[in-house]
LUMNUVO-795741 format. One line per field, with one value per residue (C-alpha): residue number from 1; residue in three letters; x, y, z. Coordinates in pm, whole numbers, plus 32768, in hexadecimal, padded with zeros to 4 digits. Example, Ala and Ser with C-alpha at 12.3 -4.5 7.8 and 13.67 -1.06 7.14 Angstrom:
% residues 2
resi = 1 | 2
resn = Ala | Ser
u = 84CE | 8557
v = 7E3E | 7F96
w = 830C | 82CA
% end
This chain:
% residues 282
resi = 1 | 2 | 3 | 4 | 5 | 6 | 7 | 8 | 9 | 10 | 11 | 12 | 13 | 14 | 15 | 16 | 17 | 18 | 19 | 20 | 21 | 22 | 23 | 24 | 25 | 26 | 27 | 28 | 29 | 30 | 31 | 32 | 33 | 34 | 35 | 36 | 37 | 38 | 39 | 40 | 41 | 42 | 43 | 44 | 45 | 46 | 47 | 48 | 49 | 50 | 51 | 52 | 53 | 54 | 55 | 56 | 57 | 58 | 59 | 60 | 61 | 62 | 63 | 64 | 65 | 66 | 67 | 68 | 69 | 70 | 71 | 72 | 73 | 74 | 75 | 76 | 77 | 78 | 79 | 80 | 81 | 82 | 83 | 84 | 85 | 86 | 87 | 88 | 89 | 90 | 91 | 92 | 93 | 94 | 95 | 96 | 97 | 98 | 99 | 100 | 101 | 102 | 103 | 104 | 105 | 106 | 107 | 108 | 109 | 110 | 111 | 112 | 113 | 114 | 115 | 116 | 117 | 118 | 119 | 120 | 121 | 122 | 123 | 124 | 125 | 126 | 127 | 128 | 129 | 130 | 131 | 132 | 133 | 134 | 135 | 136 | 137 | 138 | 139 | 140 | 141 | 142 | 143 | 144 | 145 | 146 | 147 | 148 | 149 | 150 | 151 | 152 | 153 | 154 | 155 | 156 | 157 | 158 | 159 | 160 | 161 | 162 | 163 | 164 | 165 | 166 | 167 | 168 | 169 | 170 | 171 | 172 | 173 | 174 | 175 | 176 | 177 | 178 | 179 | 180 | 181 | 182 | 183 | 184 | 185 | 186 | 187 | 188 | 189 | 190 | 191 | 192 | 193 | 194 | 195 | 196 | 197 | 198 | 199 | 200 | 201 | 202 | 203 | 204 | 205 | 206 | 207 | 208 | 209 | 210 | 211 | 212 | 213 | 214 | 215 | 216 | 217 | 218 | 219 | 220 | 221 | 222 | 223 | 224 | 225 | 226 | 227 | 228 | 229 | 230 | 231 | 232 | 233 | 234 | 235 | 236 | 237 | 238 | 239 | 240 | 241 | 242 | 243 | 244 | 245 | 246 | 247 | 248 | 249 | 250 | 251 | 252 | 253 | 254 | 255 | 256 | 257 | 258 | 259 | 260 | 261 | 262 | 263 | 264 | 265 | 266 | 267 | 268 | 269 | 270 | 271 | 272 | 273 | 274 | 275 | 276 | 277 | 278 | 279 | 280 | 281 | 282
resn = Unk | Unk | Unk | Unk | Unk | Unk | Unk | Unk | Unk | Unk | Unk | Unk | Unk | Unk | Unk | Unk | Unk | Unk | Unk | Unk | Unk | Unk | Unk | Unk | Unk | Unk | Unk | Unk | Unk | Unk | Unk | Unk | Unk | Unk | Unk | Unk | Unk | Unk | Unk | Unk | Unk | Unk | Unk | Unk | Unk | Unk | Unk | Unk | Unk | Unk | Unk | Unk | Unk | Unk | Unk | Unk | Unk | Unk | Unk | Unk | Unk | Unk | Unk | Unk | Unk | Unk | Unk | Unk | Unk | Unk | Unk | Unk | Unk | Unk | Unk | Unk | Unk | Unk | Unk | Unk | Unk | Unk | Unk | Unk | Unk | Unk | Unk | Unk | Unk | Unk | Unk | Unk | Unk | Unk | Unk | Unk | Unk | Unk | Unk | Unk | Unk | Unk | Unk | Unk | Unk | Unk | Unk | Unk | Unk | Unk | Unk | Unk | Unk | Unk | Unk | Unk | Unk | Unk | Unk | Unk | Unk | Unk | Unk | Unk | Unk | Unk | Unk | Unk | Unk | Unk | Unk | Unk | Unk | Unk | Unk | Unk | Unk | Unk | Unk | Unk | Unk | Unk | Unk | Unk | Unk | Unk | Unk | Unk | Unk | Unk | Unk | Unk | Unk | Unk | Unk | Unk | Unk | Unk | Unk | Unk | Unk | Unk | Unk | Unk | Unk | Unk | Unk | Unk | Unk | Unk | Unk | Unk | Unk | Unk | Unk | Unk | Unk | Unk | Unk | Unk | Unk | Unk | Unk | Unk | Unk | Unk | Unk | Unk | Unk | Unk | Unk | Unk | Unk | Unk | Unk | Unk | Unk | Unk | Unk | Unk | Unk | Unk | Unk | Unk | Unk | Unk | Unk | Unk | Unk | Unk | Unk | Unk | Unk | Unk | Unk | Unk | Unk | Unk | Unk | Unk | Unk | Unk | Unk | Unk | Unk | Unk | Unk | Unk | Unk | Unk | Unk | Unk | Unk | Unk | Unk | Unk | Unk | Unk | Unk | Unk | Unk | Unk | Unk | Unk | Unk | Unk | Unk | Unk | Unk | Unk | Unk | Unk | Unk | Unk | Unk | Unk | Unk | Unk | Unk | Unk | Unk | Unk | Unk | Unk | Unk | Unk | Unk | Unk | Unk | Unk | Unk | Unk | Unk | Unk | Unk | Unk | Unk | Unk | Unk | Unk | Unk | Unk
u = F551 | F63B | F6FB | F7FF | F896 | FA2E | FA6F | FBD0 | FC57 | FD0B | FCB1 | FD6A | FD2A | FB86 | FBB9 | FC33 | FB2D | FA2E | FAEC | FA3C | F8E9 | F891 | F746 | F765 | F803 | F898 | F94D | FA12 | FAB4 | FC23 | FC4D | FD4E | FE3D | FD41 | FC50 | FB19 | FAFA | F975 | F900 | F7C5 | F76A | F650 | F5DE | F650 | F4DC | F4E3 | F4ED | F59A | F640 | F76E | F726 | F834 | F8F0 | F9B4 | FA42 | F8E6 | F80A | F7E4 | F6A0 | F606 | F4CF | F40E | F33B | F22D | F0F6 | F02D | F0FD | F23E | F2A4 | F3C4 | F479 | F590 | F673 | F6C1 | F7B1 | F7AD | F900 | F915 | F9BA | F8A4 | F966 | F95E | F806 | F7AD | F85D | F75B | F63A | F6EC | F729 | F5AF | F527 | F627 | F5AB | F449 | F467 | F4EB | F390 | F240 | F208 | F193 | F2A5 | F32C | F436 | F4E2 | F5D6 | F67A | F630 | F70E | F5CD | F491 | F341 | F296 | F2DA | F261 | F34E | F400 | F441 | F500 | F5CE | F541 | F577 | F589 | F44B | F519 | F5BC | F42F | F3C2 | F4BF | F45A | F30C | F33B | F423 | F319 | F20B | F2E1 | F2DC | F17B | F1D4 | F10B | F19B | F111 | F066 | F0FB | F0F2 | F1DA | F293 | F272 | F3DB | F4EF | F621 | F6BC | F81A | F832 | F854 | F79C | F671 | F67D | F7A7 | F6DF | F67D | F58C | F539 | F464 | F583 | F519 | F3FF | F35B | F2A5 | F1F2 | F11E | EFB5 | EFE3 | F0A8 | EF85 | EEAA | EF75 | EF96 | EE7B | EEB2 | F04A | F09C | F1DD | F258 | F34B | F3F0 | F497 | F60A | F70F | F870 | F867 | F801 | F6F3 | F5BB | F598 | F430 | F3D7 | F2A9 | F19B | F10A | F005 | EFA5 | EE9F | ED5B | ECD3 | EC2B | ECBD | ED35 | EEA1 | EF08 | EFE8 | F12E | F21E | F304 | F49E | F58E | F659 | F7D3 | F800 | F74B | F8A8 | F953 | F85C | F81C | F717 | F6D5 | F78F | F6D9 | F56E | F5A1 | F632 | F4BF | F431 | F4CB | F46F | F2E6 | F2C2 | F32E | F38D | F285 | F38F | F27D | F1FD | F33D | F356 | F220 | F275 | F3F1 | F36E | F257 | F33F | F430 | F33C | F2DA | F429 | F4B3 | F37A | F3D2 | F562 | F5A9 | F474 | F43B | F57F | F4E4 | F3D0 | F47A | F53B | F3EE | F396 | F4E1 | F4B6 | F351 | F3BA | F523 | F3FB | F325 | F46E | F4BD | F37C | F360 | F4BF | F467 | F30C
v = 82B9 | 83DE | 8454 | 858A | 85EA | 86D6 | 8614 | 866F | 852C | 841A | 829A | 826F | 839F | 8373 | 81EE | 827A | 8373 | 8239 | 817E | 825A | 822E | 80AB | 80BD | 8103 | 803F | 8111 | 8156 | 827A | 8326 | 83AE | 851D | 85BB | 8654 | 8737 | 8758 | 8664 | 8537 | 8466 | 83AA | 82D2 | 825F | 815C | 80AB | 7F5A | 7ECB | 7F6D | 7E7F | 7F3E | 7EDB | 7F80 | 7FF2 | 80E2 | 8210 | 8343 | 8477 | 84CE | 83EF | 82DD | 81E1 | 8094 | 7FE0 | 7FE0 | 7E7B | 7EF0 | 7E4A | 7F46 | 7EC7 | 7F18 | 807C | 8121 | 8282 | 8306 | 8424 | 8528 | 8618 | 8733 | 87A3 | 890B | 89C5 | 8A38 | 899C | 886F | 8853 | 87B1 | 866D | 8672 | 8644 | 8521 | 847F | 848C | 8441 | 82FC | 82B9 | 82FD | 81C3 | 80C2 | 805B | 8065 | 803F | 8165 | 825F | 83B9 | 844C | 854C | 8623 | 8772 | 87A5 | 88EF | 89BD | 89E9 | 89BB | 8B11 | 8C7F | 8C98 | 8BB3 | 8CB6 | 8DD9 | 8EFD | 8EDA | 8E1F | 8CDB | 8CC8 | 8C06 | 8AE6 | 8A7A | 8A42 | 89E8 | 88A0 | 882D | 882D | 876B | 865B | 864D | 8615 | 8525 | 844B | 844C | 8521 | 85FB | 8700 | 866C | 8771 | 8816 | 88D2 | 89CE | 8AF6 | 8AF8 | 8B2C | 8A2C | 8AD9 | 8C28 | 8CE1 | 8D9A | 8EE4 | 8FF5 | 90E6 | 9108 | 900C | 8EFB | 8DD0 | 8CB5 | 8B8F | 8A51 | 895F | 884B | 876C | 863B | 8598 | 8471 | 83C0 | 8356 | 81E7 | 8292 | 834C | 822A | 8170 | 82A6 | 837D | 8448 | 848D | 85F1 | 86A6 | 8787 | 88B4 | 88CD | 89B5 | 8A63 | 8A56 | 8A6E | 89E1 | 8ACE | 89B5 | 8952 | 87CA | 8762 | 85F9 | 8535 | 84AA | 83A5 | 82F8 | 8423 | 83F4 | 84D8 | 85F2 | 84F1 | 8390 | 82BD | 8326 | 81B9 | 8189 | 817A | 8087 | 80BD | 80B2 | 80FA | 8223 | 8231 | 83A4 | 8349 | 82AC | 8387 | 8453 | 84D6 | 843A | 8316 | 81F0 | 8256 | 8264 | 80DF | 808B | 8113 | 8073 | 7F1D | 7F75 | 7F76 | 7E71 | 7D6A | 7C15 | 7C1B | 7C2D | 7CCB | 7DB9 | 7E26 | 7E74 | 7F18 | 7FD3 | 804D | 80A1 | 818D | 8233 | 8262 | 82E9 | 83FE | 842B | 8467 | 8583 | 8652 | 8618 | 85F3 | 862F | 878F | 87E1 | 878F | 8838 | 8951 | 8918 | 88B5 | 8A5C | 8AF7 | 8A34 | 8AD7 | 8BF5 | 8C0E | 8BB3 | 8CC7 | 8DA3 | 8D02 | 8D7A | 8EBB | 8EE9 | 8E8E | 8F36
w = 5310 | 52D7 | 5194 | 51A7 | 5096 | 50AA | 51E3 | 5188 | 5200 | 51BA | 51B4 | 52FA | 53B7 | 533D | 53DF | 5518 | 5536 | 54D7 | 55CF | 571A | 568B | 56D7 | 5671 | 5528 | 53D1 | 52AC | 514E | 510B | 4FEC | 5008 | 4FF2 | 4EFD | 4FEF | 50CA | 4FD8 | 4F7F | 5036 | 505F | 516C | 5199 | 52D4 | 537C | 54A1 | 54A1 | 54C2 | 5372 | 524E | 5150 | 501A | 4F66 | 4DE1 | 4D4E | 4DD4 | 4D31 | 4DC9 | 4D69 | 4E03 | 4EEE | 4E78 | 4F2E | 4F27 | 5084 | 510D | 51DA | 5262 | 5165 | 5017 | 4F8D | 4F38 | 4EBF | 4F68 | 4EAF | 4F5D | 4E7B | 4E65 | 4D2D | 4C4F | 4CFB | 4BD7 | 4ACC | 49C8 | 4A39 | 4AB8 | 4962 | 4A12 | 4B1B | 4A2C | 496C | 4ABE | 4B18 | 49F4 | 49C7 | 4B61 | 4AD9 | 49F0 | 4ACA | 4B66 | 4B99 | 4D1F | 4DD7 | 4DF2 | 4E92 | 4E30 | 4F76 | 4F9A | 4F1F | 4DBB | 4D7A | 4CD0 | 4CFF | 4C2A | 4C23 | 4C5A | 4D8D | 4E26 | 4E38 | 4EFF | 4ED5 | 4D70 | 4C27 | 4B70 | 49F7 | 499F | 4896 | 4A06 | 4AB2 | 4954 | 4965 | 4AC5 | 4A8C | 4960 | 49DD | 4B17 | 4A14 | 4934 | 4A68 | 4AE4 | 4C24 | 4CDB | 4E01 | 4F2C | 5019 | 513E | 526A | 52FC | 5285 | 511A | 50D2 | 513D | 50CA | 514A | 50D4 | 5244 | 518D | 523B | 5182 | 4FF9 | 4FF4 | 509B | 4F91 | 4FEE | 4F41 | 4F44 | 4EB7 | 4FB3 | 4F9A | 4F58 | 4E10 | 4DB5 | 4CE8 | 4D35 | 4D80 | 4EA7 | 4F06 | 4ED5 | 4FF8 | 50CC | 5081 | 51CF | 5148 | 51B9 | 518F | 52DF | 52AC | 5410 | 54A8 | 541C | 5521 | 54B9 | 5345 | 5226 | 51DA | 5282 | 52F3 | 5270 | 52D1 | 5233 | 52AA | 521A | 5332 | 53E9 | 54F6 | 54D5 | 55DD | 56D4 | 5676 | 579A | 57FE | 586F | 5984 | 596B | 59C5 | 5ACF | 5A94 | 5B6F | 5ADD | 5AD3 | 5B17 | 5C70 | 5CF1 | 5DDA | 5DE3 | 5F53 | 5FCE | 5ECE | 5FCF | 60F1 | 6009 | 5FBC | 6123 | 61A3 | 609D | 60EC | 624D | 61F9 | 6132 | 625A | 620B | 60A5 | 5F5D | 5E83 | 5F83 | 5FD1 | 5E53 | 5E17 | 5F76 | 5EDD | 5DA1 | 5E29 | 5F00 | 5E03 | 5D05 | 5E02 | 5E83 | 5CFD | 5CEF | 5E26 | 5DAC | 5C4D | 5BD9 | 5C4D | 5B87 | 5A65 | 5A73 | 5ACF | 5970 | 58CA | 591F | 58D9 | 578D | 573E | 57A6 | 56CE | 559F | 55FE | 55FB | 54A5 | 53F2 | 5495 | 53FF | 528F | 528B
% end
């Protein structure tokens, strides 16, 4: 599942960009002009259903094989004087059910002091998160990474950085998905981090179960990929289901000595654009 909140785009041009990703069912909100705009996104074995939107948030209620839970995308008033809207909208979202819950996204503010670095935050503006987050039975859900997920570019004593995105909720959520870990990746081009949560991570030594094979789309007309399933067809002979097993093999290595290599090779610059990050803001 993926939320984004000032997608800056419309209804339509949101659809079309929904439109090139076939795996995956969705809901967005329209932005004002170029500002604002929500999206929530799923996988379409995903059964998801709709609850309420604003230009605010985007909530449904998820059907899994461990129960039903609730995620609602959130996405903070970023002028101080409105911020006070934020906590009405959680707390009124905080009184709609009971079902396990987490509540994502970016909230605008942070909860303590050192959230913060470089600058200062009155402590009435903390003071009223933590309250509304306490009003609702929320908790801040642990995470890894770098601790701070937004970043105003500005260079040495100008340079402001802020946890304003994160995930919270309440223990029946934790209950479902004890192992639920927050991740704050990597900064690229955006000013904010993309965190993604885990909520069924798999333990140092657990079974890592195979996965399923698919035949990827970026794979056609690639060099190379046509000739990989004509051999492949070749050794399997006249047997359907060898031939299969035989293509899909082939392919699998083919896609690591092609494709594959490329991303790993992004995988590194990646860790290594991070390593630049923090050595930057230490």
């Amino acid at each position: 599942m993926v939320f984004l909140s000032e997608t800056k785009l419309s209804d339509e041009e949101f659809r079309r960009v929904r439109a090139c990703l076939d795996e995956y069912d969705g809901m967005e909100v329209d932005s004002a002009g170029r500002s604002g705009g929500l999206a929530f996104m799923w996988k379409k074995h995903i059964k998801c259903t709709f609850r309420s939107a604003s230009l605010h948030h985007m909530d449904f209620e998820i059907h899994s094989d461990n129960g039903d839970w609730r995620a609602t995308g959130f996405y903070g008033w970023p002028s101080v004087g409105d911020r006070v809207l934020s906590w009405e909208l959680l707390r009124e979202l905080g009184t709609q059910s009971m079902v396990p819950w987490v509540c994502i996204g970016d909230f605008n503010e942070i909860l303590f002091a050192t959230e913060m670095k470089g600058g200062s935050r009155p402590q009435w503006q903390m003071n009223n998160f933590r309250e509304a987050v306490e009003d609702c039975g929320l908790r801040d859900v642990d995470f890894e990474g770098y601790a701070y997920t937004y970043d105003n570019g500005q260079e040495e004593q100008a340079n402001r950085q802020c946890r304003l995105d994160r995930a919270l909720c309440n223990e029946p959520l934790l209950e479902l998905f004890p192992r639920a870990k927050m991740q704050n990746l990597t900064r690229e081009w955006s000013d904010h981090s993309p965190i993604m949560l885990r909520l069924n991570r798999r333990e140092m030594g657990e079974k890592n179960f195979h996965k399923t094979f698919r035949f990827e789309q970026i794979w056609v007309g690639e060099k190379g990929c046509e000739e990989t399933v004509r051999n492949a067809w070749v050794d399997g002979g006249e047997d359907l289901v060898a031939s299969l097993r035989s293509c899909a093999d082939l392919l699998q290595k083919w896609n690591g000595n092609s494709i594959g290599k490329i991303v790993k090779d992004l995988n590194k610059k990646r860790r290594r654009l991070e390593q630049l990050n923090v050595g930057r803001r230490s």
